[in-house]
C-alpha positions as CSV (number, residue, x, y, z in Angstrom):
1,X,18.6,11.8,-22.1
2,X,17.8,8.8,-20.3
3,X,13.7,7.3,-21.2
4,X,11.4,5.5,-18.7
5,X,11.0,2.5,-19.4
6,X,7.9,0.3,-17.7
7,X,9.3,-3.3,-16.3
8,X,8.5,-6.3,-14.6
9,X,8.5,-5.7,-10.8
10,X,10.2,-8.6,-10.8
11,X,13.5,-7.5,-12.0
12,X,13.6,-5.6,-8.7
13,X,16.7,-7.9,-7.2
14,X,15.9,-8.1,-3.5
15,X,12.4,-7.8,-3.5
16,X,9.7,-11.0,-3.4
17,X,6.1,-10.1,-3.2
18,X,3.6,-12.6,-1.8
19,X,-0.5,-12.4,-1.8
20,X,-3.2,-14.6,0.1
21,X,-6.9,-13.9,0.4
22,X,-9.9,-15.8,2.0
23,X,-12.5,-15.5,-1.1
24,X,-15.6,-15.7,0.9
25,X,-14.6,-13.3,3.6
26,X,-13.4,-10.8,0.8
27,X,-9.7,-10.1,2.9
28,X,-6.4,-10.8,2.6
29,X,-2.5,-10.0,3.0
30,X,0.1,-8.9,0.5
31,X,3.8,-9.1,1.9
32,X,6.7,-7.5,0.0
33,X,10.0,-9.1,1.5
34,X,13.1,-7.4,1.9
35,X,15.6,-10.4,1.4
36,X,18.6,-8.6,2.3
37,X,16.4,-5.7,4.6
38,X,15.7,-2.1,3.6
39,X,15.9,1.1,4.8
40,X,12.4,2.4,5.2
41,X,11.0,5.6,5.2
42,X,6.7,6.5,5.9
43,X,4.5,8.9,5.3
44,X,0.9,8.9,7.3
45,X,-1.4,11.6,5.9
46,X,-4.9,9.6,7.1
47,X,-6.5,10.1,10.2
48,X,-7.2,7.1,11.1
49,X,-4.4,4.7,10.2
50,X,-4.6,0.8,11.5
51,X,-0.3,0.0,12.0
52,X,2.4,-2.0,13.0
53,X,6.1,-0.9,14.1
54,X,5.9,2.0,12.0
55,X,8.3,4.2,14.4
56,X,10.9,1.7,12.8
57,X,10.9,4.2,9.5
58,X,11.1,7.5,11.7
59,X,15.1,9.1,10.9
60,X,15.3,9.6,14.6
61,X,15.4,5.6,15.5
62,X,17.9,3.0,15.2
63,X,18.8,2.6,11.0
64,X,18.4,-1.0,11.2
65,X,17.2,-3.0,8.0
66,X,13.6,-3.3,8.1
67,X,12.5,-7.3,6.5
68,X,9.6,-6.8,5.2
69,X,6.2,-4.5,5.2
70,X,2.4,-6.2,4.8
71,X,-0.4,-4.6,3.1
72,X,-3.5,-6.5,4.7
73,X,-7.4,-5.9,5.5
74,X,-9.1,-6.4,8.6
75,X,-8.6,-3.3,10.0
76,X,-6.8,-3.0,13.6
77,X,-7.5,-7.1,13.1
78,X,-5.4,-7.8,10.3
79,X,-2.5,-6.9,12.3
80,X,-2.3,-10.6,13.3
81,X,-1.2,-11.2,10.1
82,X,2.2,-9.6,10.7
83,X,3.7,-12.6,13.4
84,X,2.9,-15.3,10.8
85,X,5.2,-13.1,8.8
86,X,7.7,-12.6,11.8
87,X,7.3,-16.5,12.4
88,X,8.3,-17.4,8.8
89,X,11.2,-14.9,8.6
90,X,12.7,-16.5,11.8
91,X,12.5,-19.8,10.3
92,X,14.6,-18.7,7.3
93,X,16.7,-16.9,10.3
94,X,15.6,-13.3,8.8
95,X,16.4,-10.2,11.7
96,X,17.8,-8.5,13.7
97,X,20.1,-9.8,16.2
98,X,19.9,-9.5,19.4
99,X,22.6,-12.0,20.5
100,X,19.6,-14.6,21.9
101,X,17.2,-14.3,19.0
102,X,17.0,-13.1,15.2
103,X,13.9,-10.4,15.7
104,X,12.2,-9.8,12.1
105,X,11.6,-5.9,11.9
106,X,7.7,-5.8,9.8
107,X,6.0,-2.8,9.1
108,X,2.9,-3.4,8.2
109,X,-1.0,-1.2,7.6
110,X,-4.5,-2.8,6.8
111,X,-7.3,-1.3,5.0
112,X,-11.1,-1.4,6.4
113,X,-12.7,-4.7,4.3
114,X,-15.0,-5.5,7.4
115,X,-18.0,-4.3,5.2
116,X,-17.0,-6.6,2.3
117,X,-17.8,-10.5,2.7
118,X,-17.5,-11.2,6.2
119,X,-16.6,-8.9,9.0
120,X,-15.9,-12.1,11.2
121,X,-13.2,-13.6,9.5
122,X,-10.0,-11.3,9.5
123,X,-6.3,-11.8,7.9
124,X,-4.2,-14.2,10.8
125,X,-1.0,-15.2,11.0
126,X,-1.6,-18.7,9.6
127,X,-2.9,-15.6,6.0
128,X,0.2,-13.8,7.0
129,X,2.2,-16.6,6.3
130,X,0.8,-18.1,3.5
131,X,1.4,-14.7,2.2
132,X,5.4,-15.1,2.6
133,X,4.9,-19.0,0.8
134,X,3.9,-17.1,-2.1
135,X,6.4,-15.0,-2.2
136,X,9.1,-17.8,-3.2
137,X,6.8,-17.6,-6.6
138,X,7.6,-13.8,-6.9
139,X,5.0,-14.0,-9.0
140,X,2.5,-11.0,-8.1
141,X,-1.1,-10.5,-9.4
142,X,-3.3,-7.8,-9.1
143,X,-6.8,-6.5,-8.7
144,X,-9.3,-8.5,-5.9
145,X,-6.0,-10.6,-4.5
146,X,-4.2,-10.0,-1.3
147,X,-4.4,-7.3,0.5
148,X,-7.0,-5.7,-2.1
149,X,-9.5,-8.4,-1.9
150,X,-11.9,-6.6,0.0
151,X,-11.0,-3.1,-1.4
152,X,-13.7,-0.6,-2.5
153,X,-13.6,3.4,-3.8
154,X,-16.1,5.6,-3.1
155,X,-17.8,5.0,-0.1
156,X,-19.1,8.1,1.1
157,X,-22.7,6.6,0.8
158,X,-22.0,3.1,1.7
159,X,-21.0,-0.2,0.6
160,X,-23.8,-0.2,-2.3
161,X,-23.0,3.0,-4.1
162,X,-18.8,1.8,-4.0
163,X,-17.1,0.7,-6.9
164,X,-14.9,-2.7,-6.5
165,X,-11.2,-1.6,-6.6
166,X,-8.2,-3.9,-5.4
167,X,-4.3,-4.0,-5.6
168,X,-2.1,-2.4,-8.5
169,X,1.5,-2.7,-9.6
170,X,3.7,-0.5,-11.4
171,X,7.2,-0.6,-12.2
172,X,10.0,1.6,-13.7
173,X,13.6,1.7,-15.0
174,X,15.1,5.4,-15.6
175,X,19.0,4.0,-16.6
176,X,20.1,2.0,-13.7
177,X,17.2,3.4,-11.1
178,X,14.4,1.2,-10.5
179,X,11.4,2.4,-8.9
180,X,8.1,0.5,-8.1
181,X,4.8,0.8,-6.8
182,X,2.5,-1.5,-5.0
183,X,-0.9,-0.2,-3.6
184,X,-4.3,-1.2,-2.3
185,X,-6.6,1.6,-3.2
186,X,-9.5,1.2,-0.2
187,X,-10.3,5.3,-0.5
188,X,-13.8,7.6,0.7
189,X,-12.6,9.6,-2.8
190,X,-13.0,9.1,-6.3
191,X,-10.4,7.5,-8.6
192,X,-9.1,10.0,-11.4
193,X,-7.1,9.5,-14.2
194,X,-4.3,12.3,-13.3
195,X,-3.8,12.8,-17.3
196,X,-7.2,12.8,-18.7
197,X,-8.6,14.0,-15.5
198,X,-11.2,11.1,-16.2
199,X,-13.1,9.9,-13.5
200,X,-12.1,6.2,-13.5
201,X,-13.9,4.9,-10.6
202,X,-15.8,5.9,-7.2
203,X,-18.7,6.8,-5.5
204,X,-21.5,5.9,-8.1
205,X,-25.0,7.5,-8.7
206,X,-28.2,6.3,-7.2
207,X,-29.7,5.1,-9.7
208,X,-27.1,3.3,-10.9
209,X,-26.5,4.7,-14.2
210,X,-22.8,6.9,-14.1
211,X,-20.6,8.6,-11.0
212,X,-21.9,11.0,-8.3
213,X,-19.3,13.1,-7.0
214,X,-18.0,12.6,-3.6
215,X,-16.6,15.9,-3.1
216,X,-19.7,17.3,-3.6
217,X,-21.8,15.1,-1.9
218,X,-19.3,15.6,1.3
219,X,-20.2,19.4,0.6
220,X,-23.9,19.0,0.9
221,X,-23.3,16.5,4.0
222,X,-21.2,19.2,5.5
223,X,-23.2,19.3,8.8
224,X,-22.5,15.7,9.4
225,X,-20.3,14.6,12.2
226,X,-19.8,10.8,12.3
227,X,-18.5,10.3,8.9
228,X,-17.3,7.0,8.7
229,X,-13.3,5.9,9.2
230,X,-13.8,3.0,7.2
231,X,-11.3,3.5,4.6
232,X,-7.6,3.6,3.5
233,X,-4.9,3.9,0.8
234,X,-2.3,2.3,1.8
235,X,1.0,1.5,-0.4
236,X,5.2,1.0,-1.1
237,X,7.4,2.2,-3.0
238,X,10.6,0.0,-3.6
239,X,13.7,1.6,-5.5
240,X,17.3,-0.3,-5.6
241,X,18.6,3.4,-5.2
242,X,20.5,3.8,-2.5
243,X,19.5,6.6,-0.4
244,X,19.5,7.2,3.9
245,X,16.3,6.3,6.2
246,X,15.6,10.0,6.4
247,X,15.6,10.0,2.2
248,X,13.6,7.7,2.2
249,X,10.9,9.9,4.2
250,X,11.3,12.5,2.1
251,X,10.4,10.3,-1.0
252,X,7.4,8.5,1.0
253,X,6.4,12.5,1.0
254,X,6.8,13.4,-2.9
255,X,4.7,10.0,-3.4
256,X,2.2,11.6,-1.6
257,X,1.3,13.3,-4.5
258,X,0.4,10.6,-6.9
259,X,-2.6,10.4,-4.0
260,X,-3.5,13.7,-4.4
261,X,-3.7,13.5,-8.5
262,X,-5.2,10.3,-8.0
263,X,-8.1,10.4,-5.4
264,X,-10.6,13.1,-4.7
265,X,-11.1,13.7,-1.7
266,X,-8.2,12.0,0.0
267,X,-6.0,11.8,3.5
268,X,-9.3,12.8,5.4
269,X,-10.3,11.8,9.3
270,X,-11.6,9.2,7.3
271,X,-9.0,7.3,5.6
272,X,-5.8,6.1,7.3
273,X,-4.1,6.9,4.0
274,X,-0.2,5.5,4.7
275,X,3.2,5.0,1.8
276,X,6.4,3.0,3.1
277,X,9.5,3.8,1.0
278,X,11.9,1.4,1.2
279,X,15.4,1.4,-0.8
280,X,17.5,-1.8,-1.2
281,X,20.3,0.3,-2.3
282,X,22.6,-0.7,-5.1
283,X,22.4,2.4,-7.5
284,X,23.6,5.7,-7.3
285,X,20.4,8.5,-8.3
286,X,19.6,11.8,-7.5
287,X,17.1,12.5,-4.4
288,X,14.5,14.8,-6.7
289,X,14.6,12.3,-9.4
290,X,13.2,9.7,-7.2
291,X,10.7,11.2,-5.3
292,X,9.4,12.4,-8.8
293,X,9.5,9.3,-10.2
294,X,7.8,7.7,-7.3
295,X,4.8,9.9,-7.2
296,X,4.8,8.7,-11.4
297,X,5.1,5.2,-10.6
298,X,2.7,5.3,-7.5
299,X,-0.1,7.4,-10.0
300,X,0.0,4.4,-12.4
301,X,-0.4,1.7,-9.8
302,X,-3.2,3.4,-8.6
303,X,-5.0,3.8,-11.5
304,X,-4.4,-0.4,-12.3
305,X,-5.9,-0.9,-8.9
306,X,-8.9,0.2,-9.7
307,X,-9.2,-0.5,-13.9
């Protein structure tokens, strides 16, 4: 029987990942690039989700290789980031062609950091592609970098009552499959530890001393109306299996579930909770296998997000 084996994300061939942050402002960009394009599944499960070009990773559009998908803040402003990606992807002469232009296909979702740092300065293109510089490192980091820099758990009862969370990693080899997780854990819910069923991180007491619990606050604020969207989970899965755009989906669905293990409560009106699934093909592997393995890989990454 074939063992699990943790890895280097790294040893994913095809895949570069890239952070840059503005320390001050508490917000930044992550960029995984595709180097020979993906096929890219999504699923949305938030209610308030802050996109780009994700009809590209519907089954019912054209199957062409997606180039690469950002993970930024700034809310509905971080977008900007994704043409500084777009504008070094051209240079490199990265997309799709039209027959008068190469158009980079990026996917891309940003968290809510406006309430970390400053709320004026915002992820740009100029971030974006800084972001895709790094990437020729390939070396990634994690926690407050990137696309995590400004990311928080907990936040049901504000900024002050959070608990600082930012961008985690997790990779996998199960015989030739590779499967790996990158996520920026921004969430209203509480951070478990799907094992234990240790509370790891989130919404904290008032006086300071141990975790409230934001389920059950959410319970006693039950009449209230204008809970705030400010929030997100928002994540990747990369395999080198080698599965359709519409397989794809389906994994970006069973990944889903690490969320649910992970983060109490989660995928409400107030998050804009969002997984890409991209394959880079190259090895043969059952559809179950990785969609079970992703929600596994995705759990861990989570839980190194926030520890």
């Amino acid at each position: 029987m074939e063992a699990v084996r943790e890895i280097d994300i790294t040893e994913i061939q095809g895949l570069r990942i890239g952070n840059a942050q503005d320390e001050e402002a508490k917000t930044g960009v992550t960029v995984l690039l595709f180097d020979k394009g993906a096929r890219v599944g999504a699923d949305i499960s938030g209610g308030g989700p802050a996109s780009r070009e994700t009809p590209l990773t519907s089954p019912v559009t054209a199957d062409n290789p997606v180039n690469a998908v950002v993970l930024s803040g700034g809310s509905a402003f971080g977008l900007a980031a994704g043409d500084g990606v777009m504008r070094y992807l051209e240079e490199h002469g990265i997309g799709y062609d039209t027959g008068y232009a190469k158009v980079p296909l990026v996917c891309q979702s940003c968290i809510y950091d406006l309430g970390c740092g400053r709320a004026d300065i915002r992820p740009d293109a100029e971030m974006g592609y800084a972001a895709c510089v790094d990437a020729e490192r390939n070396r990634p980091a994690q926690g407050s970098v990137g696309g995590g820099t400004g990311a928080a758990v907990g936040k049901l009862c504000g900024m002050e009552r959070s608990t600082k969370s930012g961008i985690g990693i997790h990779a996998v080899s199960l015989g030739k499959l590779q499967m790996a997780a990158v996520v920026v854990v921004n969430a209203l819910g509480d951070i478990y530890d799907p094992d234990s069923g240790e509370k790891i991180a989130g919404l904290r007491s008032a006086d300071g001393q141990g975790f409230s619990d934001t389920c059950r606050e959410l319970y006693r604020l039950s009449q209230r109306t204008d809970l705030f969207g400010g929030n997100t989970t928002i994540g990747a899965v990369v395999t080198n299996g080698n599965f359709s755009k519409a397989e794809m989906n389906k994994i970006a669905s069973m990944t889903r579930n690490a969320y649910a293990r992970c983060i109490r409560p989660v995928g409400t009106m107030a998050d804009g909770d969002t997984i890409y699934a991209a394959s880079l093909g190259g090895a043969e592997a059952d559809l179950n296998v990785a969609g079970t393995l992703a929600a596994e890989v995705m759990a861990q990454a989570i839980q190194k997000a926030v520890r």
